[in-house]
N, C-alpha and C positions, 0 to 999 in steps of 0.2 A: 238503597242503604248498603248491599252487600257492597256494590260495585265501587260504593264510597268508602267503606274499611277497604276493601282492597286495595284501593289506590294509597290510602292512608300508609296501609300495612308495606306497600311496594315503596314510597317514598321515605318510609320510615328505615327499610333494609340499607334502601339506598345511602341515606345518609350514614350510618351505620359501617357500611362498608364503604363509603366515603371517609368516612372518619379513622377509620381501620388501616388503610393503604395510605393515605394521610401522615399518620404514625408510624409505619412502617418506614414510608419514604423521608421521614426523618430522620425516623432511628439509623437507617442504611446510608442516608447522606452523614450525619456524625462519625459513624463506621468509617467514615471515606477516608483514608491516607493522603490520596493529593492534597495539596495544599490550594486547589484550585476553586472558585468560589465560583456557586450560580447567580447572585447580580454583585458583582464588586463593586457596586457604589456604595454600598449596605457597608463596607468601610472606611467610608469616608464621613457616613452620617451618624449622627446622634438616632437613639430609636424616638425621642420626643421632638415632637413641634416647636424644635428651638431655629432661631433665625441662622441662615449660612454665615452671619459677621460675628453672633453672640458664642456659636460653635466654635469658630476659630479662636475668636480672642480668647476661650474656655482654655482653649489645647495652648493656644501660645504661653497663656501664664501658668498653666503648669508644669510645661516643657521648662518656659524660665525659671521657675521657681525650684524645680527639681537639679537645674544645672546649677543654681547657687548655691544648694544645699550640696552639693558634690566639689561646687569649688571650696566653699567654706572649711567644708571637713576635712576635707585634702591638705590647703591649708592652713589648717588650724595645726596639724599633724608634721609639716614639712616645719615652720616657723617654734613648734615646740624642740625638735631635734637641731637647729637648724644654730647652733653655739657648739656643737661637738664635731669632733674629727670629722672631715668631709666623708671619707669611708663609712666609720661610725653613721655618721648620720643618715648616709646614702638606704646601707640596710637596714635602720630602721624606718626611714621612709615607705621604703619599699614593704615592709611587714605590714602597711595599710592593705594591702591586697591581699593579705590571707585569711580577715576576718567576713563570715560566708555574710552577715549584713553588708558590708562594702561590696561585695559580689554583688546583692541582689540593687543598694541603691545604683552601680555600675549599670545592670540591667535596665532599670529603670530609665536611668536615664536615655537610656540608648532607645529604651521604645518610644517614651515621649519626643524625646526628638523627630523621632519615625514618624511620629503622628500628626504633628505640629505640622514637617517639612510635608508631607502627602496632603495636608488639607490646603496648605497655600497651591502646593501645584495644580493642584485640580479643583480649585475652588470653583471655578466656572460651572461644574460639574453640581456644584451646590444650590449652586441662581440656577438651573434651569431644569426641563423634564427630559434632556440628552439623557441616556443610558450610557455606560459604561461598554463597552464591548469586547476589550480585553482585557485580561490583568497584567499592569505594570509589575517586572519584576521590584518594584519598592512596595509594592503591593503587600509578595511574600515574605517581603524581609519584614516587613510593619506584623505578618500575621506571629512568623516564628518569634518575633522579641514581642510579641505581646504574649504567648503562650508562654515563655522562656519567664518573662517578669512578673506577671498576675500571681503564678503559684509559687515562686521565689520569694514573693513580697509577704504573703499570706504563712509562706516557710518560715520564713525570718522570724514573722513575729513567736509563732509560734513554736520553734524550735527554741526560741532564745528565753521567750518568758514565761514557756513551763517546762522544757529541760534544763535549761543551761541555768538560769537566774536564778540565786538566794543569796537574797539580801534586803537592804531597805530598800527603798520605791526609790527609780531612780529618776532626776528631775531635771537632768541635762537637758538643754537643748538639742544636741547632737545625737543622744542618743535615742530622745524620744523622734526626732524624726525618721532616723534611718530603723528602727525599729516597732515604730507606732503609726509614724506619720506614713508612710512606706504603703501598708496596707490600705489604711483609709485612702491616699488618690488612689490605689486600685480597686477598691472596693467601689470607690464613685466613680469612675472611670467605667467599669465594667458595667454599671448598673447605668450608666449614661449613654453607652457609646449603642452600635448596633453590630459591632464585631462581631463575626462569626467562630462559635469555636466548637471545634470538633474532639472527640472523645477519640481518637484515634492518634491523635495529633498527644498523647500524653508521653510520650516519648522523648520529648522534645525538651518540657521541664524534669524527666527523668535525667535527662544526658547533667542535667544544672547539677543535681545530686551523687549520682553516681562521679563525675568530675570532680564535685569536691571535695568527697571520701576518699578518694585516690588522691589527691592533693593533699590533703592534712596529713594520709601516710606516708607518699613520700616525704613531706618537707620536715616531718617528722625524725624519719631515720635518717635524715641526712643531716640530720644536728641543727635544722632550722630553731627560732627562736619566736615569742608572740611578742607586742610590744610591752609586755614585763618583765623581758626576760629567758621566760621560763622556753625548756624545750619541747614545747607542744600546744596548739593553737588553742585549744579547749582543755581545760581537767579532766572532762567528762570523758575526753578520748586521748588517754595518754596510751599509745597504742600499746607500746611493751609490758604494759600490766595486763592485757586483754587477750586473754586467750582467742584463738582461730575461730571457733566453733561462734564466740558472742561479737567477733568482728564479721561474720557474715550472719548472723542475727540483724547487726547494727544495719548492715549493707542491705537488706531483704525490707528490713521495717521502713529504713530511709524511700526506699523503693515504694514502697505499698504509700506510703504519704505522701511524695508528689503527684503519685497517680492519684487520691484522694483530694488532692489540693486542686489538679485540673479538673475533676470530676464537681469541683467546688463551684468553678468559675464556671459550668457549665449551667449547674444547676442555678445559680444567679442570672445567668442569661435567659436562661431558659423561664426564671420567675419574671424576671423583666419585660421578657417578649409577651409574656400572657396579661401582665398588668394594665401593659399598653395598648394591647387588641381591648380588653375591656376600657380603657380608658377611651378608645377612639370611636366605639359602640355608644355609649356615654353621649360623647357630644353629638354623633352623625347617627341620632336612631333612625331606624329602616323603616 
């Protein structure tokens, strides 16, 4: 009996500190800075038991779907100015670019694409048990615009519809999707795919941020205009009323919320990856 607690007691450590180092070496792999991945196929796949045709066709109609919604808006925007002086018209055309939802549906788009184009090239890689063996530089360009747009999408909403918005409930279609719609495909997106994302990598949707505060001030002092007009992209941030001390307030807090935004997508991945280890316990009991 002793020799049987102790074995008990020995396998018991064991796993223990299996599970310890385990966690560690996760923790230190999110830590990682490189952008380099231990299996890259783990980017190409869904974390669920979805077939490699139903994956694709997932990725293709959202990639299309998201490029219509960016054609539409575009022109919907070009065709409303698009009776005024060509000048005239050109710069407010051009004022679509300075609102930060138009950034992030931008982003957007660019990653879905990313992801669509990376599952058809490597689709091969999907039909079969070949391992991946190096990472294709579209690899890391798919990881940075997925990092770039996840916490941008997740910013948008939430910078817009509890700082920026009062008023009544708005019921555009335009704007609920570049402001609504926006975050739900990345919140499904995130919670579907098996992308890896690293805590370290939060830099990346900082750069979104920090560029765009520097953007609204310059275009700001320089006599830019938004599409009403007025000389400043938000009321919220008319800079010349704002003293020094509350624009690097603004700059600090902006800061602290992207990093909480990747911290966001991580923690959904992180809930995702567990759901699906039990979910896979489930069907294949031991």
């Amino acid at each position: 009996m002793d020799a049987e607690a102790a074995d008990g007691r020995n396998y018991h450590d064991q796993v223990v500190i299996g599970g310890g180092l385990n966690t560690l070496e996760w923790i230190y792999h999110k830590l990682h800075i490189c952008m380099c991945v231990k299996q890259p196929k783990t980017i190409l796949k869904s974390q669920w038991p979805i077939t490699p045709l139903a994956w694709f066709s997932y990725r293709t109609a959202i990639a299309v779907y998201i490029d219509l919604m960016l054609i539409t808006y575009f022109t919907n925007t070009v065709l409303f100015y698009l009776d005024q002086d060509f000048i005239v018209a050109v710069s407010h055309i051009a004022e679509f670019y300075i609102d930060l939802s138009n950034w992030g549906l931008i982003l957007l788009t660019i990653s879905f694409n990313f992801k669509a184009y990376v599952v058809l090239k490597y689709f091969h890689f999907l039909t079969s048990d070949v391992e991946l063996t190096s990472q294709p530089v579209s690899f890391i360009l798919l990881l940075f615009f997925n990092n770039l747009s996840n916490a941008t999408a997740f910013g948008v909403s939430f910078i817009y519809w509890v700082v920026l918005y009062r008023g009544p409930p708005i019921l555009g279609i335009f704007r609920i999707n570049v402001c609504v719609m926006n975050s739900v495909i990345s919140l499904l997106d995130v919670f579907l795919s098996e992308i890896p994302v690293h805590f370290a990598h939060f830099y990346q949707p900082l750069l979104v941020g920090l560029a765009y505060a520097i953007f609204t001030y310059m275009y700001h002092i320089s006599g830019g205009s938004n599409l009403n007009a007025d000389t400043w992209v938000y009321p919220k941030f008319i800079w010349v009323n704002i003293s020094a001390k509350t624009i690097f307030f603004i700059m600090v807090l902006g800061c602290v919320l992207f990093i909480v935004l990747h911290a966001l997508v991580i923690l959904i991945s992180w809930t995702r990856g567990r759901i699906a280890v039990r979910a896979e316990r489930r069907a294949h009991p031991a």
